[in-house]
C-alpha positions in Angstrom: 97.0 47.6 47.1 93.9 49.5 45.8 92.0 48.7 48.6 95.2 49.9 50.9 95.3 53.4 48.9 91.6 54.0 49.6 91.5 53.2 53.0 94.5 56.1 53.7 92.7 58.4 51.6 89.5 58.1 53.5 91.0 58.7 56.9 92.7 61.6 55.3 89.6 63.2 54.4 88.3 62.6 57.8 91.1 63.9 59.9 90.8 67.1 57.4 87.2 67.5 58.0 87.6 67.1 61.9 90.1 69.8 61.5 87.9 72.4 59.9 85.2 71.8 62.7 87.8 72.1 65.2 88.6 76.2 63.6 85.0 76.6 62.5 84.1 76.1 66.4 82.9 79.5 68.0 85.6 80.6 71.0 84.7 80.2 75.0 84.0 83.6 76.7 87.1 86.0 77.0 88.5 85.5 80.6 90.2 88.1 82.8 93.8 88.7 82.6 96.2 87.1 85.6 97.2 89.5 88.1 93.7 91.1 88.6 91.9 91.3 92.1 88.7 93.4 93.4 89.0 94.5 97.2 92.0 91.6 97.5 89.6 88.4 95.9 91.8 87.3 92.8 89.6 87.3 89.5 92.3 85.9 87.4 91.0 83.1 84.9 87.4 83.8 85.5 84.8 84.9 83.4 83.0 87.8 83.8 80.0 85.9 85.2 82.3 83.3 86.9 83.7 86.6 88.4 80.8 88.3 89.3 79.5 85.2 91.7 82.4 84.9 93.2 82.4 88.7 94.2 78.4 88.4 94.9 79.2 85.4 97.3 82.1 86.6 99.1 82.0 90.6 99.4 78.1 91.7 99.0 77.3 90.8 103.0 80.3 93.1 104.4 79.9 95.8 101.5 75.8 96.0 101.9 75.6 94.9 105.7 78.4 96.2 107.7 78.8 100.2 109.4 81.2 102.6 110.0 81.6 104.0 113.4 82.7 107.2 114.4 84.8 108.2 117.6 86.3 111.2 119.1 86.4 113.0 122.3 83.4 111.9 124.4 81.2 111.2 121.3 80.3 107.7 119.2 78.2 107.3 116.6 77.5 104.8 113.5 76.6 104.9 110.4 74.8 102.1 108.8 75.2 100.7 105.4 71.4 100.3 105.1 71.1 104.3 106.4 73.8 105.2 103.7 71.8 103.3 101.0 75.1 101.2 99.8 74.2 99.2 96.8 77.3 97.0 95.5 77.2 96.5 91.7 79.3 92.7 91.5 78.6 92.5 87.9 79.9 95.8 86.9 82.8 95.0 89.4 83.7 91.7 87.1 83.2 93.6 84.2 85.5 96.8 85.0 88.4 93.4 86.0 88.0 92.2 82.6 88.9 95.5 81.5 91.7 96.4 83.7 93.2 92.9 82.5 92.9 94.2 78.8 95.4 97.2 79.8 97.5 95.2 81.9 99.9 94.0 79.8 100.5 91.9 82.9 100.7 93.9 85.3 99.1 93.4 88.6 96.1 95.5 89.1 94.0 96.3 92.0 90.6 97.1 90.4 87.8 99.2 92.9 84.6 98.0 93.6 81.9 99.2 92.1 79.7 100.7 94.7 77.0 103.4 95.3 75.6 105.5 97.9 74.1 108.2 99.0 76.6 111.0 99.5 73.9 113.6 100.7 73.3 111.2 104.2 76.7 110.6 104.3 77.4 114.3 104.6 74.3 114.7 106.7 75.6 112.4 109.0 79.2 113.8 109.0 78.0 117.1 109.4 75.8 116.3 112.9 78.8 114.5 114.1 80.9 117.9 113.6 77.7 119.6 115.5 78.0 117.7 118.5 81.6 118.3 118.8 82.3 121.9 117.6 82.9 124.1 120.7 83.8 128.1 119.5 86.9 129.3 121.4 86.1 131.4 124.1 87.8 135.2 123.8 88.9 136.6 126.5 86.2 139.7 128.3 86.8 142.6 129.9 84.1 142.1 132.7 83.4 145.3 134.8 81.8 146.7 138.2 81.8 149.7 139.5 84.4 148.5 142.5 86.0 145.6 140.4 87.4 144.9 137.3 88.6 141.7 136.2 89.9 139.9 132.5 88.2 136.4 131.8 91.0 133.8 130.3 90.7 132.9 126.6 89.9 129.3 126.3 90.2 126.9 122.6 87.6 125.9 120.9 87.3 122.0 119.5 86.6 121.0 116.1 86.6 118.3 113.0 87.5 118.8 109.4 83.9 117.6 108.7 84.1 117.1 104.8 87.1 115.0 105.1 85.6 113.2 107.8 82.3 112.3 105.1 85.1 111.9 102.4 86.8 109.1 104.9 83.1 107.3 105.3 82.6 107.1 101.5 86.4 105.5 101.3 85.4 103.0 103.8 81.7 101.9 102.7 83.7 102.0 99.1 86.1 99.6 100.6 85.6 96.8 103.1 89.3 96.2 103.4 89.1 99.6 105.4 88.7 100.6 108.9 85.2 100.7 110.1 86.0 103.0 113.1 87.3 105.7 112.6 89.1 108.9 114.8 88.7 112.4 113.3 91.7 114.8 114.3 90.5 117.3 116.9 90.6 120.9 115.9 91.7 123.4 118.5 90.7 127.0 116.9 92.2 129.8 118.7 90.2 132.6 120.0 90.3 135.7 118.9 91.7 137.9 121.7 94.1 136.6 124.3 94.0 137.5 128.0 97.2 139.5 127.7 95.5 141.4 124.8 92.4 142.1 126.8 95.0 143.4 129.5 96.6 145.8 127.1 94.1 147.6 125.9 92.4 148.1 129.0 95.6 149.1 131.4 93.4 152.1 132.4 89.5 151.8 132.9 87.2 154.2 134.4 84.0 153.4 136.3 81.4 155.5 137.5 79.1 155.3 140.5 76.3 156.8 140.2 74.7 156.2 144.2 77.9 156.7 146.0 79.2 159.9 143.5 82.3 158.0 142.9 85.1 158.4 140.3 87.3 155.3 140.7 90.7 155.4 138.0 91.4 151.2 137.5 95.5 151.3 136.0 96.7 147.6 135.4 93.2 145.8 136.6 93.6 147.6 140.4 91.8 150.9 141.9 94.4 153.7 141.9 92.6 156.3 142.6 88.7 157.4 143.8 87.4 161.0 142.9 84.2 162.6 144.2 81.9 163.7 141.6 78.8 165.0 140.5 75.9 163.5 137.8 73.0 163.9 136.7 69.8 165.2 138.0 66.7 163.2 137.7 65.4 165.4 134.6 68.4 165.1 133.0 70.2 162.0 133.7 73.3 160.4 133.0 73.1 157.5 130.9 74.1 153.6 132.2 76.1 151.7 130.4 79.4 150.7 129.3 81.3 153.2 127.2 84.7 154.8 125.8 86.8 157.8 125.9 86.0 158.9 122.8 87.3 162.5 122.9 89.9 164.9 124.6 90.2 169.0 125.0 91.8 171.1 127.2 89.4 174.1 128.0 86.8 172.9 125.5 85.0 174.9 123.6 80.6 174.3 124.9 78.1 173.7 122.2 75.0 174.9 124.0 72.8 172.4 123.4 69.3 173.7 121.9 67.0 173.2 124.9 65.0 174.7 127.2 67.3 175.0 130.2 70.5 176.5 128.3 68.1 180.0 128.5 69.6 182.7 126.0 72.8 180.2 125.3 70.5 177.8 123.6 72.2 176.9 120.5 75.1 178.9 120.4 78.9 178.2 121.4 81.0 179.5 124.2 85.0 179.7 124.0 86.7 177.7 126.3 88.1 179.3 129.1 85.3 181.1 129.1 83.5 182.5 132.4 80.2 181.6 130.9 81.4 178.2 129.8 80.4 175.7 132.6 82.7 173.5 130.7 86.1 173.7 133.1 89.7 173.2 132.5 89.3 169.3 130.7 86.8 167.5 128.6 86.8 163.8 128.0 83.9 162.7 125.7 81.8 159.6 126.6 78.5 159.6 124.7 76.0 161.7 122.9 77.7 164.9 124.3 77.8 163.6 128.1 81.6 163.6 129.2 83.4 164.0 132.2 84.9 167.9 132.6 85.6 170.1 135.4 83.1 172.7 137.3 83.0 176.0 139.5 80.5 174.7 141.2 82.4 172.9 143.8 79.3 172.6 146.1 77.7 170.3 143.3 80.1 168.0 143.7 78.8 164.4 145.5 74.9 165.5 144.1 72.7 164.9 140.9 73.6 168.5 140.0 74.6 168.3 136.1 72.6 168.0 132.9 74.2 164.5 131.7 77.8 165.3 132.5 80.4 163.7 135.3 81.3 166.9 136.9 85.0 167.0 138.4 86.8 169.3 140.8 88.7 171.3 138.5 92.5 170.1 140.0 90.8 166.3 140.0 89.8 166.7 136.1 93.4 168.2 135.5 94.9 165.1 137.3 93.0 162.6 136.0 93.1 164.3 132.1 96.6 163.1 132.0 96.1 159.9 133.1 93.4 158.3 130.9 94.2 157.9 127.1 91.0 158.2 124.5 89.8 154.7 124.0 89.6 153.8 127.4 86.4 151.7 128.8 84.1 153.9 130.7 81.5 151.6 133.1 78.3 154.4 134.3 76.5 152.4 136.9 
């Protein structure tokens, strides 16, 4: 019996020292929470490390070796991963699933890849792409001879959003699980002024023809009417160019102008309506003092006669006065 007693005591003592190295045994590396994946690769059960091969052997190739390529209109162009400098950090990818899985509670969760690059040539590179496509809208022109005038259509431009086109190659080096071609929206900016706006504002249009000494009155893009006048001598000639209306009187007042040829008027001012005032019946204000205006010297009329001006048959400038509105296009040819 004593020797029976013993014996159970003995195993006793073993089975309770076998126990106490069983709690006193360190624990096995934490693992990460069920329900957590990287880029779709479930990292549930795994150690960190375990986790981190498994992302090294699977994803590293199509992170680190793959391209995204651009299309739209007639233009392609690709990106690298290499040119983009993508570096993917598996081991800081395990590390941010063991975390996740912490926070859980056991819920699924979808944790992002850890990955770097350089933004700066991923702009760069999304910037030339919107380069090669941009084309400004096209405004509508008022284009002018002395015997035609015509209005050039408007015409949209093309563009990209070009930051959110960089923003959608970062996503997708980020991301293999992403498109690698992608199709910017095309942009059509409007122009700024309209063929009907063009037509508008230049209903009535004036051009001046310098060889022929002719007057020709454009209403609504056609020839209405043609008036003979006189311009400039070769001292004193009228400019070239394509100006405005920028002024209107009816029997304007003459400011002299200080110079040689005015004589004793040099400098001074003569009333409109006046017999001295070579300025008859209308004025209408180009440039620098030279404007179109009546004259008593019909005989001067088809010559280079006038010191700058457009001289006008005085019931031609009265005509024509009430037909042309300050702001309208003057072509002097």
């Amino acid at each position: 019996m004593l020797r029976i007693a013993a014996g159970c005591c003995l195993a006793a003592v073993i089975a309770f020292v076998a126990s106490q190295a069983v709690a006193q045994q360190p624990p096995g590396p934490e693992r990460i929470a069920d329900g957590v994946s990287a880029a779709g690769e479930s990292l549930s059960g795994l150690t960190v490390t375990e986790a981190a091969a498994r992302l090294d052997g699977v994803l590293a190739d199509r992170v680190e070796r793959s391209s995204v390529t651009v299309r739209a209109a007639n233009l392609t162009r690709t990106l690298t991963s290499s040119q983009a400098r993508v570096r993917f950090d598996a081991l800081r990818t395990a590390e941010r699933a063991l975390a996740a899985g912490r926070s859980a509670l056991g819920s699924p969760v979808e944790v992002p890849l850890a990955v770097q690059f350089s933004k700066r040539r991923v702009e760069r590179f999304a910037g030339g792409v919107d380069r090669r496509l941009r084309v400004a809208p096209r405004d509508a022109q008022l284009q002018m001879s002395v015997r035609r005038v015509r209005v050039t259509h408007s015409r949209r431009g093309r563009d990209i959003d070009g930051r959110r086109l960089a923003r959608e190659i970062g996503a997708a080096l980020e991301d293999p699980r992403r498109a690698r071609e992608l199709t910017p929206a095309l942009l059509r900016p409007k122009p700024r002024v309209t063929a009907n706006e063009v037509r508008r504002s230049a209903s009535t249009v004036l051009t001046i023809d310098q060889r022929t000494f002719t007057l020709r009155l454009f209403k609504h893009l056609k020839v209405v009417k043609r008036y003979k006048v006189a311009v400039g001598q070769r001292a004193y000639p009228t400019p070239r160019g394509r100006f405005s209306i920028v002024s209107k009187q009816v029997n304007p007042v003459w400011s002299v102008p200080n110079s040689p040829w005015a004589g004793e008027l040099a400098g001074t001012t003569v009333t409109g309506g006046s017999a001295a005032n070579p300025l008859k019946a209308r004025w209408m204000g180009i440039v620098g003092g030279v404007g179109i205006h009546g004259t008593s010297q019909s005989g001067s009329i088809g010559t280079r006669a006038s010191h700058g001006c457009i001289r006008m048959h005085v019931p031609d400038v009265i005509a024509l006065f009430k037909r042309v509105p300050i702001g309208t296009p003057v072509l002097i040819a």
